[in-house]
Chimera marker file (.cmm) of the C-alpha trace (Angstrom):
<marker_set name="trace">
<marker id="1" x="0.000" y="0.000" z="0.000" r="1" g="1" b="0" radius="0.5"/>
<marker id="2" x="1.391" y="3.319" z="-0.935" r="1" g="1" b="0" radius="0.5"/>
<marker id="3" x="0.738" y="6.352" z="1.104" r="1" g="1" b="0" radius="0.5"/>
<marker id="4" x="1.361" y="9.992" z="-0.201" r="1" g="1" b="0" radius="0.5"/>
<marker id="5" x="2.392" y="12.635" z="2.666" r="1" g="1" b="0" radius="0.5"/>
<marker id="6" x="2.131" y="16.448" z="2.136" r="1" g="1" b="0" radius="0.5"/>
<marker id="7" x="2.905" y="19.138" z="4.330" r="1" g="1" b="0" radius="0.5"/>
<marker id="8" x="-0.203" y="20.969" z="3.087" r="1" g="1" b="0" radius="0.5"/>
<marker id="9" x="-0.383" y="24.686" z="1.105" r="1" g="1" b="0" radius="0.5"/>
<marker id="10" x="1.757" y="27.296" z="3.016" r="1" g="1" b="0" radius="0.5"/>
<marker id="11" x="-0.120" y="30.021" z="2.546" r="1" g="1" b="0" radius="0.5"/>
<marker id="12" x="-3.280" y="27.759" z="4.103" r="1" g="1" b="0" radius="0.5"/>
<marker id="13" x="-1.246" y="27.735" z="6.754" r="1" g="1" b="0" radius="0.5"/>
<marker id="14" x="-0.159" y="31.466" z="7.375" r="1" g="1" b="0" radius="0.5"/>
<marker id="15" x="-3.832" y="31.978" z="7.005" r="1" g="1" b="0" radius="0.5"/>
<marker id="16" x="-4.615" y="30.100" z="9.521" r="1" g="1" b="0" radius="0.5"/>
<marker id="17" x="-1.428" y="30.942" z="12.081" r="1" g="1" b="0" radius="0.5"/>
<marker id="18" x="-2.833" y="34.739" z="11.604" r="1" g="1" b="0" radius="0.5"/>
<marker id="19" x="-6.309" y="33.792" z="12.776" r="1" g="1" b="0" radius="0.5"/>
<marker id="20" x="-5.382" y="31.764" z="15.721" r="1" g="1" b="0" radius="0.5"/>
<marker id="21" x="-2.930" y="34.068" z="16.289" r="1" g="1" b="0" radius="0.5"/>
<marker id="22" x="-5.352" y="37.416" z="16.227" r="1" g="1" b="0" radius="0.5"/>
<marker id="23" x="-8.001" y="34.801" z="18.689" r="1" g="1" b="0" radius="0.5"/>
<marker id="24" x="-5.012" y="34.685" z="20.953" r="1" g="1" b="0" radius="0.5"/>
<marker id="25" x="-3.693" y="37.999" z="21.085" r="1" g="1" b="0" radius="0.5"/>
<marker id="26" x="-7.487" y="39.362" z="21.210" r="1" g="1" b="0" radius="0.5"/>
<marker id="27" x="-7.591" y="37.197" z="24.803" r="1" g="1" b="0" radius="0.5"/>
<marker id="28" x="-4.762" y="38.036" z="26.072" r="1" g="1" b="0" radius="0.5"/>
<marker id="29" x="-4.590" y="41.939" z="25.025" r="1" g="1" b="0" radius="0.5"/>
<marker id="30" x="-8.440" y="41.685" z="26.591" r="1" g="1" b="0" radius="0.5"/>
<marker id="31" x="-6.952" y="40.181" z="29.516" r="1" g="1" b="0" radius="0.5"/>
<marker id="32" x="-3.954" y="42.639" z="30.067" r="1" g="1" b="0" radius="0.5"/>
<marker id="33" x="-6.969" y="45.341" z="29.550" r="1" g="1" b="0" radius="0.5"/>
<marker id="34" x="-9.276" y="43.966" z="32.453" r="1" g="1" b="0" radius="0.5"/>
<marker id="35" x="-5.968" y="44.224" z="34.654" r="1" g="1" b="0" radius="0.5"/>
<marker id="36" x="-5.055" y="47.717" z="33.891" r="1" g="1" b="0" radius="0.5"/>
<marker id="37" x="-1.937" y="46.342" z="32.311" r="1" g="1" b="0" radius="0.5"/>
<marker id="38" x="-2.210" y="47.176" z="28.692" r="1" g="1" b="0" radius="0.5"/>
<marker id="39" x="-5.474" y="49.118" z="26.345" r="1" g="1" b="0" radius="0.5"/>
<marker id="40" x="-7.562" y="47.338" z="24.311" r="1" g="1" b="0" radius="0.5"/>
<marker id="41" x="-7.086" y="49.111" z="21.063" r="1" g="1" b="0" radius="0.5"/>
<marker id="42" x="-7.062" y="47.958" z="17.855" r="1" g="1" b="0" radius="0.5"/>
<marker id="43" x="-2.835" y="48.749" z="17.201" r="1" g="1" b="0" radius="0.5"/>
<marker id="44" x="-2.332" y="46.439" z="20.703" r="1" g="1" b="0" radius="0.5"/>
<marker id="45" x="-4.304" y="43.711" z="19.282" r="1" g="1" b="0" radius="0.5"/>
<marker id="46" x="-2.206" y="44.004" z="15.772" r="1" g="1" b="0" radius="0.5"/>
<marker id="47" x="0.768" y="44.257" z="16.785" r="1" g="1" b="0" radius="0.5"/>
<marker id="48" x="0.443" y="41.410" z="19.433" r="1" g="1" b="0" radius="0.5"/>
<marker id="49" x="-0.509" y="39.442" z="16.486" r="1" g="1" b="0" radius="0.5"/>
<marker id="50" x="1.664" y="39.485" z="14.680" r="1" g="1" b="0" radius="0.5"/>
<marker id="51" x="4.650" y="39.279" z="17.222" r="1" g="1" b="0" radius="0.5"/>
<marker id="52" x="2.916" y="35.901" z="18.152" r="1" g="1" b="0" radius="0.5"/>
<marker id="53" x="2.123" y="34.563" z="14.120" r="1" g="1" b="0" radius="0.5"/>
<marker id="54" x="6.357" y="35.089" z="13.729" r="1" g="1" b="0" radius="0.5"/>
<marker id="55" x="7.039" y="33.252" z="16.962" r="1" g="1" b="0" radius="0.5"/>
<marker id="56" x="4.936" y="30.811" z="15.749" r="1" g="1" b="0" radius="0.5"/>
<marker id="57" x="6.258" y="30.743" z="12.471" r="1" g="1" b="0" radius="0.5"/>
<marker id="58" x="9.893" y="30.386" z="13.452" r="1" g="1" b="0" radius="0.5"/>
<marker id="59" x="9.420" y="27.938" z="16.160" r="1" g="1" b="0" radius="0.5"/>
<marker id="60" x="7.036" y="25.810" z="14.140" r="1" g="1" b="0" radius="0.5"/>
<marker id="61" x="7.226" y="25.920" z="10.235" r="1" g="1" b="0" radius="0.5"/>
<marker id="62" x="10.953" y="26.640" z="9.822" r="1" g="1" b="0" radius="0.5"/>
<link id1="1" id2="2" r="1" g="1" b="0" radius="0.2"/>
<link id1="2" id2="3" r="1" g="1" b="0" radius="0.2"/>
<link id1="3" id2="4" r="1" g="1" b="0" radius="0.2"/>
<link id1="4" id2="5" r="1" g="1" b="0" radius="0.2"/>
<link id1="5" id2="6" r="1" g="1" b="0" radius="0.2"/>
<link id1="6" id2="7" r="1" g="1" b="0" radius="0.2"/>
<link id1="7" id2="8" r="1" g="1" b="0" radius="0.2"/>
<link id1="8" id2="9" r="1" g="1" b="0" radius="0.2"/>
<link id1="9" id2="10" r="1" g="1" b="0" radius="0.2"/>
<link id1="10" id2="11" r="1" g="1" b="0" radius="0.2"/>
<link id1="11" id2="12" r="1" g="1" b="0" radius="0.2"/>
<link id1="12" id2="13" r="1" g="1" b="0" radius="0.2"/>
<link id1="13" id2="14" r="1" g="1" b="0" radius="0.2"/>
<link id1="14" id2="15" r="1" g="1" b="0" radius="0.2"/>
<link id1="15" id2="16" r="1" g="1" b="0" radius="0.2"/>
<link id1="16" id2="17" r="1" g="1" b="0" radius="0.2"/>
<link id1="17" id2="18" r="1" g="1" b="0" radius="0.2"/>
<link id1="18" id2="19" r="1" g="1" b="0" radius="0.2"/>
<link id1="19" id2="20" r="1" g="1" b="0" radius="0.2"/>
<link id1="20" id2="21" r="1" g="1" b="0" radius="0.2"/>
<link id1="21" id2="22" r="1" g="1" b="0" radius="0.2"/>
<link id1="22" id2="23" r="1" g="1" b="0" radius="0.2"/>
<link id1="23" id2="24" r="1" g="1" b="0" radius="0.2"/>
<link id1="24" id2="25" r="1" g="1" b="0" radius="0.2"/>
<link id1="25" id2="26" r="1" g="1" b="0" radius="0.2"/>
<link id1="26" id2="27" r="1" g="1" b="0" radius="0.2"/>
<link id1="27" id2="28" r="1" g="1" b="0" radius="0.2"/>
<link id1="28" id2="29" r="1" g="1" b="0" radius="0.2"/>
<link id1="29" id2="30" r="1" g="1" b="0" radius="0.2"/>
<link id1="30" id2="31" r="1" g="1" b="0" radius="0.2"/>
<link id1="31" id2="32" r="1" g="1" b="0" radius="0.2"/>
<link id1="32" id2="33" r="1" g="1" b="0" radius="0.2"/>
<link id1="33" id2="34" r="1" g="1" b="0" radius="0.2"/>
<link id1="34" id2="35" r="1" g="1" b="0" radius="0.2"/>
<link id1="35" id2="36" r="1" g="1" b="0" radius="0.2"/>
<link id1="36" id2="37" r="1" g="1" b="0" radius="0.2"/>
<link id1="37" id2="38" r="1" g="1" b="0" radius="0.2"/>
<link id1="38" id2="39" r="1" g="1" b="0" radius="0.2"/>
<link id1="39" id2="40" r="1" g="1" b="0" radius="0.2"/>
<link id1="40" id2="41" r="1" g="1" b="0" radius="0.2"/>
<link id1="41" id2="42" r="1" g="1" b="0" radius="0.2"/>
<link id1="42" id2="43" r="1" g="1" b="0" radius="0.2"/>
<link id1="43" id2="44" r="1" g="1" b="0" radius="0.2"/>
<link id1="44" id2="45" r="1" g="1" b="0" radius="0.2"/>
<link id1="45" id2="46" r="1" g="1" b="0" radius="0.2"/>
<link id1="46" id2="47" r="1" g="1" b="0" radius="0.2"/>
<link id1="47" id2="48" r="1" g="1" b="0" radius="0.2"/>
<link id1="48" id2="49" r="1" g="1" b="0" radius="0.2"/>
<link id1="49" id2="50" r="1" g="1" b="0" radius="0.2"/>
<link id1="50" id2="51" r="1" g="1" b="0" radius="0.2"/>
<link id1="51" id2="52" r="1" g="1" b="0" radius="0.2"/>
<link id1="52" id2="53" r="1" g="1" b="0" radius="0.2"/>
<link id1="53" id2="54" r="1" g="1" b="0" radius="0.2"/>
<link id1="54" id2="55" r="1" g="1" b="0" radius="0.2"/>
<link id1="55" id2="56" r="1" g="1" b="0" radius="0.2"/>
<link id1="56" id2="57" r="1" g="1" b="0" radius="0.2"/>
<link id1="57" id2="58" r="1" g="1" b="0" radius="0.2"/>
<link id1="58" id2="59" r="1" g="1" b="0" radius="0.2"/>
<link id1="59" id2="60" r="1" g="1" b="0" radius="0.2"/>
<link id1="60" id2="61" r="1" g="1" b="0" radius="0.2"/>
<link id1="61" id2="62" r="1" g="1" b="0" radius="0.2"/>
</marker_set>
């Protein structure tokens, strides 16, 4: 029996890195908020992100 193995379309998954990413970051920006830690803004929730889509990008895909 032959079995074919693919590590999938890369761009499926940067899409979906981002979006688990931006559900992360929206949590724990939300989070730092509730504290008094960090503003809930729009630029916060960006730019967490997509600090934490690279992380995951270089710890995981590369």
């Amino acid at each position: 029996m032959r079995t074919m193995a693919s590590d999938g379309d890369i761009r499926v998954l940067l899409a979906l890195d981002l979006l688990l990413s931006a559900a992360f970051a929206s949590g724990v920006v939300w989070g730092l908020d509730f504290i008094g830690v960090l503003a809930f803004t729009p630029r916060n929730v960006g730019v967490t992100t997509l600090v934490l889509a690279l992380v995951t990008y270089l710890v995981v895909l590369r």
